[in-house]
C-alpha positions in Angstrom: 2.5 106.5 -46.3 -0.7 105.7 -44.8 -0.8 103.3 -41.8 -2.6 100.5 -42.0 -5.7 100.0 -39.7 -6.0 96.9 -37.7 -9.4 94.8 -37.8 -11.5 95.5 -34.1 -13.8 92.6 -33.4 -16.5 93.6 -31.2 -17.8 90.5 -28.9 -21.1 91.1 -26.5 -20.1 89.6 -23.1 -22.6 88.3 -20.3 -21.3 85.7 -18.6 -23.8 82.7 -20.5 -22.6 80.1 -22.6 -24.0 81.9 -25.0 -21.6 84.6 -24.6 -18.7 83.0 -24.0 -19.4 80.9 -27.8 -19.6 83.9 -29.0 -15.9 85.1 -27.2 -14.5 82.0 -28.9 -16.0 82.6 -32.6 -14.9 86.4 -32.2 -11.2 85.0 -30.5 -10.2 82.8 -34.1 -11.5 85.8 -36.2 -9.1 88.7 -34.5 -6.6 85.7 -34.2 -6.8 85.2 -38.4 -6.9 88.8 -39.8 -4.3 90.0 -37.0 -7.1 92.1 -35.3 -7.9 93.3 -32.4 -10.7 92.0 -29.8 -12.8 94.0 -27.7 -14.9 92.4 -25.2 -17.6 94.7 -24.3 -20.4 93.6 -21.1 -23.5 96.2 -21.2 -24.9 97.1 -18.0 -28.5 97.5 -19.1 -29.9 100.5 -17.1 -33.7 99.1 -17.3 -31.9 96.3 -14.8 -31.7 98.9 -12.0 -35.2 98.8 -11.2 -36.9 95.3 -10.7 -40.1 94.1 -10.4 -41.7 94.8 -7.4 -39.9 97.8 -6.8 -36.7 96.2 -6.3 -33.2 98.4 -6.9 -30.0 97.2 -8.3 -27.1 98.0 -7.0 -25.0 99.3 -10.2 -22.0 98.4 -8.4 -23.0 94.9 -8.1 -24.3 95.0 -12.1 -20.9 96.2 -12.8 -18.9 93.9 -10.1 -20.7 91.0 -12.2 -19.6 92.5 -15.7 -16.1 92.7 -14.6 -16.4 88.8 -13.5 -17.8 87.8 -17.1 -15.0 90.1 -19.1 -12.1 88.4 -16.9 -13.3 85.0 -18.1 -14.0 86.2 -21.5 -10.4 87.4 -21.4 -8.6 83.8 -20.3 -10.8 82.5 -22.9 -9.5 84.9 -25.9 -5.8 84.5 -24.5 -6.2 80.9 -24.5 -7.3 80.9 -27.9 -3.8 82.2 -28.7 -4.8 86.1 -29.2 -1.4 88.2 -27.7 -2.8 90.4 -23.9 -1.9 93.6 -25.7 -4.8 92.4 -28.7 -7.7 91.8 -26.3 -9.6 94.6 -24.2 -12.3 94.9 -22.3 -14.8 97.0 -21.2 -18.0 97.5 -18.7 -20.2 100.5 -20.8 -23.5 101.2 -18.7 -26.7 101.1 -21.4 -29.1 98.8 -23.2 -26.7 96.0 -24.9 -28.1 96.4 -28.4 -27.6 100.3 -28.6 -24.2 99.8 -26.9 -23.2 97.3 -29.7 -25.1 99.2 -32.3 -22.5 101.8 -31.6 -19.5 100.3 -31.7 -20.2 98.8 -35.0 -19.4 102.0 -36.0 -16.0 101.7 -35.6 -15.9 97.7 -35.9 -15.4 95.1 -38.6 -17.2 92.7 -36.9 -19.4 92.9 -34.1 -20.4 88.9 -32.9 -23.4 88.4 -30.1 -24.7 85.5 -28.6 -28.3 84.3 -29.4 -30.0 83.0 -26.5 -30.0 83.4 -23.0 -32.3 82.7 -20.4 -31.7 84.2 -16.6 -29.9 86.9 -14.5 -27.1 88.6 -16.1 -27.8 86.3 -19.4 -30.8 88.7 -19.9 -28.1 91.4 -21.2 -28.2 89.2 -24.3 -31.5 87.3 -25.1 -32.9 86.9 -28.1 -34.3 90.5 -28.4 -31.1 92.2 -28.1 -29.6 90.0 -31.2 -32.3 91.5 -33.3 -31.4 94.7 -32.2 -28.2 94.6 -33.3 -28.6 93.1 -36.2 -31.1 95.7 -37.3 -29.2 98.8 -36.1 -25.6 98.0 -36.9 -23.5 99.4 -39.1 -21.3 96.5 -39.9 -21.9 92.8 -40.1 -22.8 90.9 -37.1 -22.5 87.0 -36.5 -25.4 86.1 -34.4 -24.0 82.2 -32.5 -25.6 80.0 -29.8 -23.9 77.4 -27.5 -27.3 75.4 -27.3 -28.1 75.3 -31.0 -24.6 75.6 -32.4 -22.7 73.5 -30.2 -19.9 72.3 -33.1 -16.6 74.0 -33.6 -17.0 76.0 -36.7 -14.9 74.9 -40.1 -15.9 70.9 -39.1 -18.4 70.5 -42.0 -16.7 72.5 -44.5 -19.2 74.2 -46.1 -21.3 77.8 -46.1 -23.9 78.6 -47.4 -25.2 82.0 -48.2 -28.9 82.6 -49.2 -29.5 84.6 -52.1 -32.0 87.4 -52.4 -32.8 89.3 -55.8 -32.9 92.3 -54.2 -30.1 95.3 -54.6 -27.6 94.9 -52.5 -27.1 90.7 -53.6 -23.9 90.7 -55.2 -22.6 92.2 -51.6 -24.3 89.1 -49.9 -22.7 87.2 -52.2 -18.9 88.5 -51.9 -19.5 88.3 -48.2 -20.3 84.5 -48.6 -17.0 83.9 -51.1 -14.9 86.0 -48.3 -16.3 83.9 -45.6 -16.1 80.7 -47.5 -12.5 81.6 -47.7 -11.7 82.6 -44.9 -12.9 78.8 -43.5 -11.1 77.3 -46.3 -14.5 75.7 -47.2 -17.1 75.4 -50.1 -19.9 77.8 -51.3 -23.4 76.5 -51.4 -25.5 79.7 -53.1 -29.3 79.0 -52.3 -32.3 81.1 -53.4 -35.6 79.9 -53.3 -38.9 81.0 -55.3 -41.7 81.1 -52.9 -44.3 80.0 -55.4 -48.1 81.4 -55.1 -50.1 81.0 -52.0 -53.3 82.5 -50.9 -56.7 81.6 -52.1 -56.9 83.5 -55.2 -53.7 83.1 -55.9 -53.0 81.0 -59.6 -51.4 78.2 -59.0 -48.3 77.8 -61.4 -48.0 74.0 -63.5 -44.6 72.4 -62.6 -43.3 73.3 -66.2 -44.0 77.6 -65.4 -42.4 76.6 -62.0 -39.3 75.2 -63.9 -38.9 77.7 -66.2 -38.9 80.4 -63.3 -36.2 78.4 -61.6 -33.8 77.5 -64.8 -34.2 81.0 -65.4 -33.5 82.2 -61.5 -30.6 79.4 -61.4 -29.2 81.5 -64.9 -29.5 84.4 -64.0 -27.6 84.1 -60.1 -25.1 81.9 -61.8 -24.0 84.1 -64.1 -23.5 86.6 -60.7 -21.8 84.0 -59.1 -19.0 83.5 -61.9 -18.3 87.3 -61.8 -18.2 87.5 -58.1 -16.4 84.1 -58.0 -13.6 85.7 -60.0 -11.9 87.7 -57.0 -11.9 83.9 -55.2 -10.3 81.7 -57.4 -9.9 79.2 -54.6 -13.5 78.8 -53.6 -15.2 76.2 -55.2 -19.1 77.1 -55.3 -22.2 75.8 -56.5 -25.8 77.2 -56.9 -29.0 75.5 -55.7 -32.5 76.8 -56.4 -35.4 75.4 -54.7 -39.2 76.3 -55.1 -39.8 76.7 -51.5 -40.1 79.3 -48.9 -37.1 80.9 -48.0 -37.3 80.2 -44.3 -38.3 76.3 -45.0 -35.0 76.0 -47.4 -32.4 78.0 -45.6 -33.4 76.7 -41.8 -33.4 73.2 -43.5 -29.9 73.4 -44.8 -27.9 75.2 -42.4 -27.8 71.8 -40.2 -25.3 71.3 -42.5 -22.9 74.2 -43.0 -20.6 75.9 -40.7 -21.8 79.1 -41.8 -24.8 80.6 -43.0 -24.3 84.2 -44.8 -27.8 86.2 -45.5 -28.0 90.4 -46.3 -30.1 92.9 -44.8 -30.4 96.6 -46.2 -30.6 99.7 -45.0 -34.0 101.2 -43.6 -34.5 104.9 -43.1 -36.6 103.6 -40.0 -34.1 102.2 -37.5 -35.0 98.0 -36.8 -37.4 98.4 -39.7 -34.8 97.0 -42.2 -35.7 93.5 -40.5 -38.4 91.0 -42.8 -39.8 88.0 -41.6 -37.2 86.1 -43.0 -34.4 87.3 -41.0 -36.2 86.9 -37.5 -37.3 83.4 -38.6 -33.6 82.7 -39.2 -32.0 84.5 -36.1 -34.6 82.1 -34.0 -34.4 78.9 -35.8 -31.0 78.6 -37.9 -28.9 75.5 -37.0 -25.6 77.1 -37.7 -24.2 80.4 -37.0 -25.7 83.2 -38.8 -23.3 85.8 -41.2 -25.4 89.1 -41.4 -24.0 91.0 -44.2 -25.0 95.0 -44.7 -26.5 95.7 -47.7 
């Protein structure tokens, strides 16, 4: 009989409100799929040497680590997680290679999105994209300034629909998360229609056509996936619009946003436009499902 592996949840750590949303989003995941939580502060070893030749004392780097993971800690235990469910951990190293690595064991790795000073530079917005373009399982990407609002209040996620291989995984990860939150499904894809100076301009019936036949075409997806999530009630919207315009726009109004990214033979090259404009300026958590 083969034992049954328990869920880790991976949470970056660094002392910001920032972090510490993103203890409290990573805390009510272990705490609903019996998981484990680890709560991991990187000691970032370009920290050591200042400007101005200043030196760090690594003690005092990792004094301050140990400070943040103890109030991560009371957090996650106050959140209901059992003390044998939640560890802890000080690893010396830049914060998105050290998260980029455990994702490799993780289910989940979650990071905080913006920070500003002192420790909180462990975790500003550069490091996010790192992880999100280097790890091997999906990351949720949260900020206490721009996502202030217990998640599971609005009821609804979204997930934004590429045609691209690798969708139908997007779009399970959006019905699994939509369960999971006990909330509705809002698919979204959006036709960019042609810019540029020689570019032909489409009439609005060509630009109809392409969306009936986009809306057909992911709809019929949708009811297949939709199958394995009988619960989940869904709909699909799909705008002729940019992508960033549309999804930024509506995820003001979901608790979750769910978006793919493949895999690049080029480590952080698997990251478009799209994604960075929506790790910087989405107005709801962000689901980053591997394609």
């Amino acid at each position: 009989m083969t034992e049954k592996t328990v869920p880790l949840v991976v949470v970056g750590v660094d002392g910001s409100d920032d972090g510490l949303r993103a203890v409290r989003f990573g805390s009510n995941v272990a705490l609903r799929v019996d998981g484990e939580l680890l709560l991991v502060n990187a000691v970032d070893d370009t920290l050591m040497a200042g400007a101005w030749g200043v030196v760090y004392d690594p003690e005092v780097l990792q004094s301050a680590g140990l400070t943040a993971n103890e109030q991560a800690r009371d957090l996650a235990l106050s959140i209901g997680l059992p003390e044998h469910r939640v560890k802890t951990e000080v690893v010396m190293g830049s914060p998105g290679g050290v998260m980029a690595r455990l994702s490799e064991v993780a289910d989940l790795v979650v990071v905080g999105r913006r920070a500003a000073t002192g420790v909180e530079r462990m975790f500003v917005g550069s490091t996010s994209v790192a992880v999100v373009a280097n790890a091997s399982c999906p990351v949720v990407v949260i900020s206490a300034a721009a996502h202030p609002n217990p998640v599971g209040q609005k009821g609804i996620v979204g997930v934004g629909l590429q045609t691209s291989p690798g969708s139908e995984k997007t779009l399970a990860a959006g019905f699994e998360q939509a369960q999971r939150l006990g909330a509705r499904l809002e698919i979204v894809h959006a036709i960019q229609p042609p810019v540029g100076l020689f570019a032909r301009k489409l009439s609005p019936a060509e630009l109809d056509e392409q969306v009936r036949f986009a809306k057909g075409g992911i709809e019929a997806i949708a009811n297949e996936v939709g199958l394995h999530y009988p619960e989940v009630q869904y709909r699909v919207d799909v705008a002729a619009d940019s992508p960033i315009n549309e999804l930024v726009s509506r995820s003001a109004g979901y608790d979750l946003l769910v978006v793919g990214v493949g895999d690049s033979p080029i480590p952080g090259f698997a990251l478009g436009g799209l994604m960075r404009g929506l790790l910087a300026h989405a107005e709801c958590p962000l689901y980053v499902a591997r394609g």
